[in-house]
C-alpha positions as CSV (number, residue, x, y, z in Angstrom):
1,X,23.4,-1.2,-11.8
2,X,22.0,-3.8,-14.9
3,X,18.3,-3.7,-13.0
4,X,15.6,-4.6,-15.4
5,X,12.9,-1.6,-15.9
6,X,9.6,-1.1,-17.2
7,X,10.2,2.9,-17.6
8,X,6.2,4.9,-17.9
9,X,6.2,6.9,-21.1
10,X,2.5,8.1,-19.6
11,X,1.6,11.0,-17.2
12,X,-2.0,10.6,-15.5
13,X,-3.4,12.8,-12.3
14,X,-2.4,11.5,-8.8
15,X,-4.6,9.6,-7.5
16,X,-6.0,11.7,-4.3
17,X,-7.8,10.6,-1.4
18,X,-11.1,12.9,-0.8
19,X,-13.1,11.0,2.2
20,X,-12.2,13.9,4.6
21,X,-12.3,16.7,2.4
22,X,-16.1,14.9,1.2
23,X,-17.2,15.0,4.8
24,X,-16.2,18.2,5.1
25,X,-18.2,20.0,2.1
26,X,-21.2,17.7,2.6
27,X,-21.3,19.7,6.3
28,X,-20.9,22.8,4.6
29,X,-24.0,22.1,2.3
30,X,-26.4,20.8,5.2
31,X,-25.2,24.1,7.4
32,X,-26.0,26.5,3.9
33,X,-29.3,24.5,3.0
34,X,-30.5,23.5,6.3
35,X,-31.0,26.8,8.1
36,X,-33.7,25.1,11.0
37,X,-30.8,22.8,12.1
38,X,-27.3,24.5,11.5
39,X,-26.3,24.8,15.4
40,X,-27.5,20.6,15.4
41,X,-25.4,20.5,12.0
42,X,-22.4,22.6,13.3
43,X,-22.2,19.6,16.7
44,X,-22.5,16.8,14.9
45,X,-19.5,18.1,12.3
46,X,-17.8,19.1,15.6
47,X,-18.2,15.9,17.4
48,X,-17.3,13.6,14.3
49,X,-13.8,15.3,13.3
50,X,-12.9,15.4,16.9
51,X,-13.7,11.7,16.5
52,X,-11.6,10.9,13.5
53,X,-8.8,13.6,14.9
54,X,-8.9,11.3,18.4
55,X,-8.9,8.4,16.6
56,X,-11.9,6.5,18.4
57,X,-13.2,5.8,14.6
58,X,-9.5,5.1,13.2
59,X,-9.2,2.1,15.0
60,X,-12.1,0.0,14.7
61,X,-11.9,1.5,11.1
62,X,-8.3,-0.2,10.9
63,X,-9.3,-3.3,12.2
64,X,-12.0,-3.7,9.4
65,X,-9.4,-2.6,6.8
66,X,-6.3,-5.3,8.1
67,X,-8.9,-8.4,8.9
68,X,-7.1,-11.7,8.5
69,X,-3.7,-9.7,8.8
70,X,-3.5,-8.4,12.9
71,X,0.3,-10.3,12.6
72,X,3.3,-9.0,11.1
73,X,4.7,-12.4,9.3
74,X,8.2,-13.6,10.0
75,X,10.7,-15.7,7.6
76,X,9.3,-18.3,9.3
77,X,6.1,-18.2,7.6
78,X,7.3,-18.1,3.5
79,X,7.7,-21.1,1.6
80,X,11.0,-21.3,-0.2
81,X,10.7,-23.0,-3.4
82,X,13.3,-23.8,-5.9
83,X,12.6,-20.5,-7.5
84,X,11.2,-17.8,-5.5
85,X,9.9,-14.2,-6.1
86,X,9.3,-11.8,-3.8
87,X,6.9,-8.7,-4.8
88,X,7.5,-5.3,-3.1
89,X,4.3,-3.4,-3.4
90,X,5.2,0.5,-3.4
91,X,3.8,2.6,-0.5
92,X,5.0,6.5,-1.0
93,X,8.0,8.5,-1.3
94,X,8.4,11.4,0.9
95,X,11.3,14.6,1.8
96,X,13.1,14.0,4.2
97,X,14.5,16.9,6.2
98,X,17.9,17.2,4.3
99,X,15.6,17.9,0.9
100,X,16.4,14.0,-0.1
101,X,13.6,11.7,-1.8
102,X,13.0,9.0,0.4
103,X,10.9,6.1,1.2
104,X,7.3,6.7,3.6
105,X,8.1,5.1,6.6
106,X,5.6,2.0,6.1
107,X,7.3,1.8,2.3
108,X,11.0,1.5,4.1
109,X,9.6,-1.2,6.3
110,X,8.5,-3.2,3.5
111,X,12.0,-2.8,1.8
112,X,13.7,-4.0,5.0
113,X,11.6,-7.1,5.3
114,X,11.8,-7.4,1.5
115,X,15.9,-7.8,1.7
116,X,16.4,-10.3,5.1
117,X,13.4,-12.7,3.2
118,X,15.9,-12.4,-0.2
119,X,18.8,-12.9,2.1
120,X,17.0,-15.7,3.9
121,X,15.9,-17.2,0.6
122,X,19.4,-17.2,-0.8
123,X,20.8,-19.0,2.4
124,X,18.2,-21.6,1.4
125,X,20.1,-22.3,-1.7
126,X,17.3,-21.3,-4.4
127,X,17.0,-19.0,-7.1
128,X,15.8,-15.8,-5.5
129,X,14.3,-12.8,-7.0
130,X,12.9,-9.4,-6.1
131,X,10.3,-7.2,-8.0
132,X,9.6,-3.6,-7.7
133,X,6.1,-2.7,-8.1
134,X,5.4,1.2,-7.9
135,X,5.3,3.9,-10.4
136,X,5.2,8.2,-9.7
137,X,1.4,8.7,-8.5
138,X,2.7,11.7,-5.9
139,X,4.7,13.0,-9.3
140,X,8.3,13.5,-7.6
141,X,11.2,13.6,-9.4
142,X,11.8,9.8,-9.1
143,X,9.1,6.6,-9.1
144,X,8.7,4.8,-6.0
145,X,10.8,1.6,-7.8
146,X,13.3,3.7,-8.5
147,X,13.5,5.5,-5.5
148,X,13.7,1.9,-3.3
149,X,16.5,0.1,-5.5
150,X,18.7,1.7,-3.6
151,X,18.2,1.1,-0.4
152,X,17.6,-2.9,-1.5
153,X,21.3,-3.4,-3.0
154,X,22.4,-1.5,0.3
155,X,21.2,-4.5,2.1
156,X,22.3,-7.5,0.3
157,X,19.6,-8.0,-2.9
158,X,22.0,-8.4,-5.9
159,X,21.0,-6.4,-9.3
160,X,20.9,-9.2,-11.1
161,X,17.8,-10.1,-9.3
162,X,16.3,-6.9,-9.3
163,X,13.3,-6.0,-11.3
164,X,11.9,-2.6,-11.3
165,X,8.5,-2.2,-12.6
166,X,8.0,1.7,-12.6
167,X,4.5,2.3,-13.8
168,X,1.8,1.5,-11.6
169,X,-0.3,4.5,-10.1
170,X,-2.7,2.4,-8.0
171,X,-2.8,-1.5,-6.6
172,X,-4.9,-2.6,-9.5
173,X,-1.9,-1.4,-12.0
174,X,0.7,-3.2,-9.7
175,X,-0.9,-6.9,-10.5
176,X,-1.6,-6.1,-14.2
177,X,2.2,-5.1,-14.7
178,X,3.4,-7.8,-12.4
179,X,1.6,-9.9,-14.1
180,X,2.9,-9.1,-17.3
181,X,6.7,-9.9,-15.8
182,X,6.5,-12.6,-13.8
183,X,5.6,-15.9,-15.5
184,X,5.2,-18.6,-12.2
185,X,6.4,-22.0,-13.2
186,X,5.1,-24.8,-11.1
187,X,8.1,-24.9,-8.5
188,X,7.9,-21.3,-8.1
189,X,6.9,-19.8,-4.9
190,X,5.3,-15.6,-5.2
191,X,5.5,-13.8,-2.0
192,X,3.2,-10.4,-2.2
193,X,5.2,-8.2,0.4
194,X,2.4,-5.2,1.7
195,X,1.5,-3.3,4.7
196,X,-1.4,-5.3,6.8
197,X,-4.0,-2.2,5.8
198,X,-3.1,-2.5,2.0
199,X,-3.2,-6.7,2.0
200,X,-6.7,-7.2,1.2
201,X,-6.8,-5.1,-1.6
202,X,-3.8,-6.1,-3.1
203,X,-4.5,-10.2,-2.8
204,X,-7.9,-9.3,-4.6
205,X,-5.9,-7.5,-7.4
206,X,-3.3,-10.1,-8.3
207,X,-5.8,-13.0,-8.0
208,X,-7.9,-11.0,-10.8
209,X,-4.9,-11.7,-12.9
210,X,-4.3,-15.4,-12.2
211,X,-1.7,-14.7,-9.5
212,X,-1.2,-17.5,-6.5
213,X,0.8,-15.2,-4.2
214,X,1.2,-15.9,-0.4
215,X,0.6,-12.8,1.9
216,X,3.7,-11.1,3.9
217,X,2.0,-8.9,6.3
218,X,5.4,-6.2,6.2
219,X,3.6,-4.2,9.0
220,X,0.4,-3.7,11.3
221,X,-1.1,-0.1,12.0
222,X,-2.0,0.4,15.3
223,X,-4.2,3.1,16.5
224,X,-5.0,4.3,20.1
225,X,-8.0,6.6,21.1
226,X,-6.9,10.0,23.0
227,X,-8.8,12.6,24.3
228,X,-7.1,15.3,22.4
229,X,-7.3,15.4,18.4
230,X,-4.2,14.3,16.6
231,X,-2.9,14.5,13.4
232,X,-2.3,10.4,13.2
233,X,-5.7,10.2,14.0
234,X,-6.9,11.9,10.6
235,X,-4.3,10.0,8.8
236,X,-4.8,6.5,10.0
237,X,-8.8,7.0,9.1
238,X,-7.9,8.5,5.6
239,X,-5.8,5.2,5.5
240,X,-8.5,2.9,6.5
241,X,-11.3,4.3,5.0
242,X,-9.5,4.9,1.7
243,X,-8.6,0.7,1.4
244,X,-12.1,-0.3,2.9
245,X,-13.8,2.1,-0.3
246,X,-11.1,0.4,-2.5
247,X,-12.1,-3.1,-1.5
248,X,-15.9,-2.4,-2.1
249,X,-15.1,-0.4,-5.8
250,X,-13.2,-3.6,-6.3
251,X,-15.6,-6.0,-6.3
252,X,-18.8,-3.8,-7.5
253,X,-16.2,-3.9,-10.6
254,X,-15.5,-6.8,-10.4
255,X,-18.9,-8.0,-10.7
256,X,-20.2,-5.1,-13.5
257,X,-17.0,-6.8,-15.7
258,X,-14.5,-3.5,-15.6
259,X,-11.9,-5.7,-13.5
């Protein structure tokens, strides 16, 4: 495979989500300090995890977080221009049950829409190009870019048009190394290829760099309220909550000159 790489000579803590965990010591403090009020303390911990768990918070959560973006896109919707890159935003890596690194199942989504819009691109007789945006922030043995390849050249993307940019630990880092690659000409058409949750975030961070990219919405999260707690539940409002806080530090940095 003659892929082009951007290899990371750099190793930095993993980036780890603390909203629940946050929630769950700052109810350990009020029980310890506020002795007058711990059986109050001790229902209203009770009753907000069983609300998180049961997802009646995930979803309205989730709709803030994937606002503008309650569609998944089709081929339809992307311009193809004379020259056309399409930017794969990483989303995880996961084991599988056989022991086998493998794509998070909303990453895998993204690479399957990200190879039939190169496949539909190269039927439209233009120059057609695919870049790899994720680096190791989960430290596996493999990054995220290298880790997708893969599965990409198993369904029709050609090497010669893959690029694999392998060090970005966080959405920020994915425009500033794009960035750094991709050079858009004036009949050159950038498609940013996300999950619906992760878009906003992600069109913030490549317009901080100068970069005009039109939205693919790979996939929408949907979340239904039960009675009984659920693991999804916890997840999907650890998802939401964790882009929603990454939107606001965004643009509080944005605005104090650190982006």
């Amino acid at each position: 495979m003659t892929t082009k790489r951007i290899i990371s000579k750099t190793y930095t803590l993993p980036q780890t989500k603390l909203v629940l965990i946050t929630l769950l010591l700052l109810f350990f403090a009020l029980f310890a300090v506020w002795r007058q009020r711990r059986r109050a303390v001790a229902l209203v911990c009770v009753v907000l995890f069983w609300a998180l768990g049961a997802s009646w918070l995930a979803a309205p959560l989730l709709h803030l977080a994937q606002r503008g973006f309650e569609e998944k896109s089709t081929p339809q919707d992307v311009h193809f221009a004379s020259r056309t890159t399409f930017i794969l935003l990483g989303g995880g890596t996961r084991y599988d049950d056989d022991k086998r690194l493998v794509p998070k199942r909303d990453a895998f989504t993204r690479i399957v829409v990200t190879a039939e819009l190169y496949r539909e691109c190269r039927r439209a007789g233009g120059a057609c190009r695919v870049i790899v945006s994720g680096g190791n922030p989960q430290h596996h043995e493999q990054a995220e870019a290298d880790n997708y390849a893969p599965f990409l050249l198993a369904r029709g993307v050609s090497a010669s048009d893959l690029v694999l940019e392998n060090e970005s630990l966080n959405t920020y880092q994915n425009a500033r190394n794009v960035a750094s690659i991709v050079q858009p000409e004036r009949d050159e058409t950038l498609v940013l290829i996300t999950s619906a949750y992760h878009m906003q975030r992600s069109l913030l961070a490549f317009s901080a760099f100068g970069l005009d990219t039109q939205a693919f919405t790979s996939n929408v999260r949907q979340s239904e309220a039960t009675f009984f707690p659920r693991r999804r539940g916890f997840i999907d409002t650890e998802t939401a909550l964790h882009e929603l806080v990454g939107v606001a530090r965004f643009r509080v940095y944005r605005r104090l000159g650190l982006y």
